[in-house]
C-alpha positions in Angstrom: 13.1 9.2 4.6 11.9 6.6 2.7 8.6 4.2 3.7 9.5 -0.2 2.9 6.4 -1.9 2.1 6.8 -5.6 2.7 3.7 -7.6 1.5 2.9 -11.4 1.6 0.1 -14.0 1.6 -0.8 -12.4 -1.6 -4.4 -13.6 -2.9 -3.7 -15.3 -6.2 -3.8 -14.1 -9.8 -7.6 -14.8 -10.5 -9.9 -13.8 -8.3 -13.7 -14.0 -8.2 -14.7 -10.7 -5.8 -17.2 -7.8 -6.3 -20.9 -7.5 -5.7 -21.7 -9.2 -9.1 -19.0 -11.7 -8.6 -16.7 -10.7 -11.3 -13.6 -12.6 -12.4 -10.4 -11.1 -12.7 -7.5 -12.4 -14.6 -4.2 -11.8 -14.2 -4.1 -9.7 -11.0 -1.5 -7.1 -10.0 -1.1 -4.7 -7.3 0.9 -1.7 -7.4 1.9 1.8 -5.3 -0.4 4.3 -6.7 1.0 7.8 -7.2 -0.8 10.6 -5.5 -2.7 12.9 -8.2 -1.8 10.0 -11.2 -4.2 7.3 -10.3 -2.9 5.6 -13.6 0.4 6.1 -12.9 1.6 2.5 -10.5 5.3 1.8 -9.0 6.6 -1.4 -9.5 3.7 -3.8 -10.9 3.9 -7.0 -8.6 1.9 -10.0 -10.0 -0.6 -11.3 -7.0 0.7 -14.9 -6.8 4.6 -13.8 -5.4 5.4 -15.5 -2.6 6.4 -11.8 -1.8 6.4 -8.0 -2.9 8.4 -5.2 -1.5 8.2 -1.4 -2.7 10.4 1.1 -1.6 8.7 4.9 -1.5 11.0 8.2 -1.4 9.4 10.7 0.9 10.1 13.3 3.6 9.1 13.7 7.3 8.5 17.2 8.6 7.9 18.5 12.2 4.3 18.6 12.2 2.0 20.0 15.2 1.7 16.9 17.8 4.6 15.2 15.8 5.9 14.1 12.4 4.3 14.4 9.1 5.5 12.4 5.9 4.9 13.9 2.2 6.4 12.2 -1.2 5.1 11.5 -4.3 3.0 8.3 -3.1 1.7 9.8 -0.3 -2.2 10.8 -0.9 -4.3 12.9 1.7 -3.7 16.0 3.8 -2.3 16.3 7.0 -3.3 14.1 9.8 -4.9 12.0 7.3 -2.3 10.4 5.4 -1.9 7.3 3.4 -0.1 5.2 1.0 -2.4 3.6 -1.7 -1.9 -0.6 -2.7 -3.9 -0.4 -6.1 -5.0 -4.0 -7.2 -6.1 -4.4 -10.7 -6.3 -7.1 -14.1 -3.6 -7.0 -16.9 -5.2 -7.5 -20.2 -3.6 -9.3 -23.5 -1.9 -5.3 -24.2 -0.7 -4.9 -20.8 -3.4 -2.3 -20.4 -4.6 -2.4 -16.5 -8.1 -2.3 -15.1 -8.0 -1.2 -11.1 -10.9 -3.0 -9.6 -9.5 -2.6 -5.8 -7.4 -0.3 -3.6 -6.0 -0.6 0.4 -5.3 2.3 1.9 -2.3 1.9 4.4 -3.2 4.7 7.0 -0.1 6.4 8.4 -1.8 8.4 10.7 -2.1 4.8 12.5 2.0 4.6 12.8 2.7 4.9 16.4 3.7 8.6 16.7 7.2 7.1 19.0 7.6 4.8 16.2 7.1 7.4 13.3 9.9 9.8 15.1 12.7 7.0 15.3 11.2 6.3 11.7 12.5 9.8 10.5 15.4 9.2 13.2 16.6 6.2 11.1 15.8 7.4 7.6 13.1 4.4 6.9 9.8 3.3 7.7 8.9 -0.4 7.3 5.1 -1.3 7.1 4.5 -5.5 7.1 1.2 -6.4 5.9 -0.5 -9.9 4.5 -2.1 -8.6 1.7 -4.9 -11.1 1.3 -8.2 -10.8 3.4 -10.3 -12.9 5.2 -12.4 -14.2 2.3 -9.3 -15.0 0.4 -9.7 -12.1 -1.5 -7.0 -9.1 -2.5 -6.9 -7.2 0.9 -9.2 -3.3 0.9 -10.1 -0.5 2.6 -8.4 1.6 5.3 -5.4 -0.7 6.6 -4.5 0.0 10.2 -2.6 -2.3 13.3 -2.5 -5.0 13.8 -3.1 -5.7 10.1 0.0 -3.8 9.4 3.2 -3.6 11.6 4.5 -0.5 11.3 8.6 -0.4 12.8 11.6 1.8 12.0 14.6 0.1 10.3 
């Protein structure tokens, strides 16, 4: 199976956000692989009109339905989620993570996970900027995200 990630309404490559108000330059978000926090799929800078990453994974029978494991997938059973990591590029490409969403799976619609693994993909829409115009955090559920099977 594999999980499509389909962001837009992406904040903008500075941003002013933090308790001390700190200014980041150059903003990127990126899949974060589980265990390998420094380790990002497909850097996408936060200005793009759009960003898509596609994650390879697998969905098992679970008890009380499907559970999905992969290489981006971070937590345990039941808890399960994909991490956005948002973060500044400096002059040597090095990259500071200063934010993270987590996209909660255990939030997909149990009907809509099963046709998910039916199908072979799972397809999570998300505007990835929040409400004070800032690089979207925390635990991401519906309706912020639309989870469907393709």
């Amino acid at each position: 199976m594999r999980i499509r990630i389909e962001g837009h309404d992406l904040p903008g490559r500075t941003q002013r956000c933090g308790p001390e108000g700190s200014v980041y330059e150059d903003v990127h978000v990126a899949v974060q692989r589980r265990n390998r926090p420094g380790e990002l799929l497909d850097l996408q800078p936060a200005d793009a009109a759009a960003v898509t990453w596609t994650l390879d994974c697998v969905a098992v029978p679970a008890a009380g339905g499907t559970d999905v494991k992969g290489p981006h997938v971070q937590g345990g059973p039941g808890g399960r989620f994909v991490y956005l990591t948002w973060g500044a590029l400096d002059g040597a490409g090095g990259f500071t993570m200063f934010r993270r969403a987590k996209l909660m799976l255990d939030a997909v619609d149990p009907d809509v996970l099963a046709a998910a693994a039916g199908s072979g993909l799972l397809v999570g829409n998300l505007g990835l900027t929040d409400g004070g115009g800032h690089p979207l955090c925390a635990a991401v559920r519906p309706p912020r995200i639309v989870w469907s099977a393709g």
